[in-house]
C-alpha distance (Angstrom), angle and dihedral (degrees) to the residues before:
residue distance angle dihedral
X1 . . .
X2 3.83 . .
X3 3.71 122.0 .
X4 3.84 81.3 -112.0
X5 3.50 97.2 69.4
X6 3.99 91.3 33.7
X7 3.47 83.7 59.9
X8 3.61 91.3 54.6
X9 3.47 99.7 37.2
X10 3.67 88.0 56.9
X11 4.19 90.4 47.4
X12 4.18 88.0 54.5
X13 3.52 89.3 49.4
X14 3.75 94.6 52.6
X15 3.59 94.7 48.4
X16 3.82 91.0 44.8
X17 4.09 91.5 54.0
X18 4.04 83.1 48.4
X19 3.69 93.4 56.0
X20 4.05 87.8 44.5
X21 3.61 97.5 46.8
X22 3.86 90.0 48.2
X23 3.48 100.2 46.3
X24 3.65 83.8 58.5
X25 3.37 105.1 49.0
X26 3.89 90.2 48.8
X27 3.58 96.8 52.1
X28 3.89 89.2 57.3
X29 4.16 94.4 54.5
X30 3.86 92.4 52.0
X31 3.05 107.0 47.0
X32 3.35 104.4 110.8
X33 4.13 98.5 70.5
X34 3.64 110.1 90.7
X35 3.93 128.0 -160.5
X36 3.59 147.5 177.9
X37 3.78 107.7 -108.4
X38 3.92 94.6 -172.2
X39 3.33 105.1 59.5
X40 4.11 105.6 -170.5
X41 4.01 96.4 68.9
X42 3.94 141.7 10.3
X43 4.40 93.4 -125.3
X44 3.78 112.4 -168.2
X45 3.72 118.1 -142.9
X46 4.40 113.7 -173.0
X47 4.01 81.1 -15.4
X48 3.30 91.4 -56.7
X49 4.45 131.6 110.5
X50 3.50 107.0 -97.5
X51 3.81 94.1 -160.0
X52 3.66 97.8 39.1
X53 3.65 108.4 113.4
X54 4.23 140.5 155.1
X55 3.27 117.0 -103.2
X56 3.79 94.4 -130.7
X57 3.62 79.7 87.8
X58 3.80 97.3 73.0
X59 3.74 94.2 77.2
X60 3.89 98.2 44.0
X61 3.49 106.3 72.9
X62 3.38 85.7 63.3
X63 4.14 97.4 68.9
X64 3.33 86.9 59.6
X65 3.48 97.4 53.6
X66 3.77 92.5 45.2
X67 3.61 92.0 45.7
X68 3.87 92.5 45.8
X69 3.93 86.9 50.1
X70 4.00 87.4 48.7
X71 3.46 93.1 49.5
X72 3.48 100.3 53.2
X73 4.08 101.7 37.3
X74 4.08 98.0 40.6
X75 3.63 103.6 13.3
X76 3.90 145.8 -105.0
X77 3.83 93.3 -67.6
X78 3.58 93.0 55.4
X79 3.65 91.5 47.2
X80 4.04 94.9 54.0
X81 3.66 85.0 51.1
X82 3.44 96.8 67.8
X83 3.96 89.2 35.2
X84 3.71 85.0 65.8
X85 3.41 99.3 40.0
X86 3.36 84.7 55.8
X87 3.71 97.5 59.0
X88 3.86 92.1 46.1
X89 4.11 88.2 59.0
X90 3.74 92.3 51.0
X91 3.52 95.8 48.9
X92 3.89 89.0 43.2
X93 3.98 83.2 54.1
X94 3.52 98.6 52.1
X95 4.00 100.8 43.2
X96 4.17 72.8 51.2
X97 3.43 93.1 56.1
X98 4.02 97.9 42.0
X99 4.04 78.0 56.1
X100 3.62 96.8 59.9
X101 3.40 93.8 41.8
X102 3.53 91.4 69.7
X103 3.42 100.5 52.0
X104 3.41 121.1 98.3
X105 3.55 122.0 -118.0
X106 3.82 119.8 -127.4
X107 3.72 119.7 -126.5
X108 3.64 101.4 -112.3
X109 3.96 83.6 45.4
X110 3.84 113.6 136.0
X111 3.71 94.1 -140.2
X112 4.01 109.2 35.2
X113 3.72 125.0 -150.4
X114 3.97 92.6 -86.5
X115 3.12 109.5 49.5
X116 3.92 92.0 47.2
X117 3.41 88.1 55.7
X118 3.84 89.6 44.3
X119 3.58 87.4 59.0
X120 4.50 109.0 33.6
X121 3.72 91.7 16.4
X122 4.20 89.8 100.7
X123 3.81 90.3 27.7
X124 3.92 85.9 96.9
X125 3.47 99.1 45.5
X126 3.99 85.9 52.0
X127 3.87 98.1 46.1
X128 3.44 91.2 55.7
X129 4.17 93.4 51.6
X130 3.53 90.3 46.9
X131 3.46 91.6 48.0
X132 3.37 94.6 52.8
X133 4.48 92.6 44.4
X134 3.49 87.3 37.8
X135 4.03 96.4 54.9
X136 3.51 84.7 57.2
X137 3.54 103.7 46.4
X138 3.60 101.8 46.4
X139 4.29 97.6 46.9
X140 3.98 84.4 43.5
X141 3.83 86.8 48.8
X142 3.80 95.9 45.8
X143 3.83 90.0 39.4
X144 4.28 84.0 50.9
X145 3.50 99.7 56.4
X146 3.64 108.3 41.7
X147 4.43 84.9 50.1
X148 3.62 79.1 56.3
X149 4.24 100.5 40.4
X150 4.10 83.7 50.1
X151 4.00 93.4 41.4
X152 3.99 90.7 49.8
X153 3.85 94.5 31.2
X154 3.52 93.2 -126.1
X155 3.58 100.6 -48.6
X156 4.17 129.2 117.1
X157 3.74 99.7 31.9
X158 3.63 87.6 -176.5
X159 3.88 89.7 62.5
X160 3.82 91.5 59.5
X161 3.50 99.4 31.5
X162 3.37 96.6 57.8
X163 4.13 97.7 32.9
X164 4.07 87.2 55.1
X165 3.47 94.0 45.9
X166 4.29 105.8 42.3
X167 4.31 86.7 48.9
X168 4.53 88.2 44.5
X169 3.65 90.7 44.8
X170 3.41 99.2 50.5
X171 3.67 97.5 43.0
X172 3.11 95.8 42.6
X173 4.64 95.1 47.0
X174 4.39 77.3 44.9
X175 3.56 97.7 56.1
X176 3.75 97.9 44.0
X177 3.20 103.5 43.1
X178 3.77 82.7 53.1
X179 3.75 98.2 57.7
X180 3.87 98.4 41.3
X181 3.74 86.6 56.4
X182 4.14 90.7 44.3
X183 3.57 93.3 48.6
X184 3.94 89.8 44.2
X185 3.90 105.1 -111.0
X186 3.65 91.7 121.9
X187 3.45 125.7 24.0
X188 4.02 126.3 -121.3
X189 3.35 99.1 -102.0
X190 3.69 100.4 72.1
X191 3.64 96.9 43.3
X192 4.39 105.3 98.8
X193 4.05 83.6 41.0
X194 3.81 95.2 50.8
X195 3.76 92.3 43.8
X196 3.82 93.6 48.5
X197 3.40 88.7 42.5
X198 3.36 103.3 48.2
X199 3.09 97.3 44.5
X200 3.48 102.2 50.6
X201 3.91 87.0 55.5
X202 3.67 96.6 60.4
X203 3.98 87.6 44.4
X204 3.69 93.9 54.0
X205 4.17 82.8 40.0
X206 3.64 90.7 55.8
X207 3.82 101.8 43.8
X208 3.92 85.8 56.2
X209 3.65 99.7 47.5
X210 4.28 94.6 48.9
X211 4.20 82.9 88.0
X212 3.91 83.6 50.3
X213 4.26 88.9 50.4
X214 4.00 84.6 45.6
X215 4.14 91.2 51.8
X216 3.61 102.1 50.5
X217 4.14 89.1 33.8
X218 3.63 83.3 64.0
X219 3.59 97.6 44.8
X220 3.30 90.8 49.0
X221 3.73 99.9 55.6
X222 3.81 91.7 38.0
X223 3.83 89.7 55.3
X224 3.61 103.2 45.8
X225 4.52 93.0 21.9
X226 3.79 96.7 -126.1
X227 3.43 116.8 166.7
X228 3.89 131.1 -127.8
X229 4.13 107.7 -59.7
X230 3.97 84.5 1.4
X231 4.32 109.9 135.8
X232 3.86 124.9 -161.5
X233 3.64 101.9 -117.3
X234 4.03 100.1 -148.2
X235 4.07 91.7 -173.2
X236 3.77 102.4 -129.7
């Protein structure tokens, strides 16, 4: 490879850890808007809405992705780079946010002390679950996919793709609805419905985006010629 298309390499990278990093760190401040993703029918799963879901998961889906497409172009180091860059920003955001939430808002002050605190108040208390669901999922998604690149010697990305992803997701959707509802953010009632739910979401969000993982796979390899299983090795 010529130090051209290092250089590039390296660029694509950096902009794809960007658009990881912030789709994290958004899904943790909105959280706290719920809608109906189904919109023909309220269904009720173990009394709760099966298609009610946050909309903090909008942006998630797309780590995966991005550290799916990481994985398999520049390698399973790379892609736990990013992971824990990743964490570092949201924990950056939320000592950020405890910050601000002690400052006292002026009078003439857009946004006064309560409703900020209406609005970020929880944020903490969620960065810190996902944090905690998310370090699993990603590593065991990472971890996932590469068993399966080595296992199919590079061949069927769908198969690992999709097998990463479905066992992340669901750990990941388990474990924090789990801890918002331990440490009170949501209440018990909503918990089997919001699993379900959300995890059937990122399911249905994963099987679409596999012809997405296939595009820029072949781009990739038809940009920089790399050969079935080959990585770019960006030497950082």
């Amino acid at each position: 490879m010529t130090p051209r298309d290092k250089k590039l390499a390296f660029k694509i990278y950096l902009y794809l850890g960007a658009l990881f990093i912030t789709s994290l760190v958004v899904s943790n401040l909105i959280f706290q808007k719920f809608f109906y993703w189904y919109p023909f029918g309220d269904f009720k799963v173990f009394g709760a809405s099966l298609f009610e879901i946050s909309v903090g998961i909008l942006p998630y889906p797309i780590t995966f992705l991005i550290t799916d497409l990481i994985s398999e172009i520049y390698g399973q180091k790379k892609a736990n780079q990013v992971v824990t860059a990743g964490i570092f920003a949201s924990l950056f955001s939320m000592g950020i946010l405890l910050v601000a939430e002690q400052v006292p808002a002026l009078a003439t002050s857009p946004i006064q002390d309560e409703t900020f605190t209406q609005v970020f108040a929880l944020s903490p208390i969620a960065v810190l679950a996902s944090m905690i669901a998310y370090l699993f999922a990603q590593y065991i998604d990472i971890t996932i996919y590469h068993f399966w690149k080595k296992l199919t010697n590079g061949k069927y990305l769908w198969v690992r793709n999709n097998f990463s992803t479905f066992t992340s997701q669901f750990i990941d959707t388990f474990t924090v609805v789990f801890l918002l509802c331990i440490f009170k953010v949501l209440p018990w009632d909503l918990f089997y419905g919001l699993v379900i739910s959300g995890f059937l979401f990122k399911v249905l969000v994963a099987v679409f985006d596999t012809p997405l993982l296939y595009l820029f796979v072949y781009l990739f390899k038809r940009r920089f010629k790399l050969q079935a299983g080959e990585e770019i090795e960006l030497g950082i």
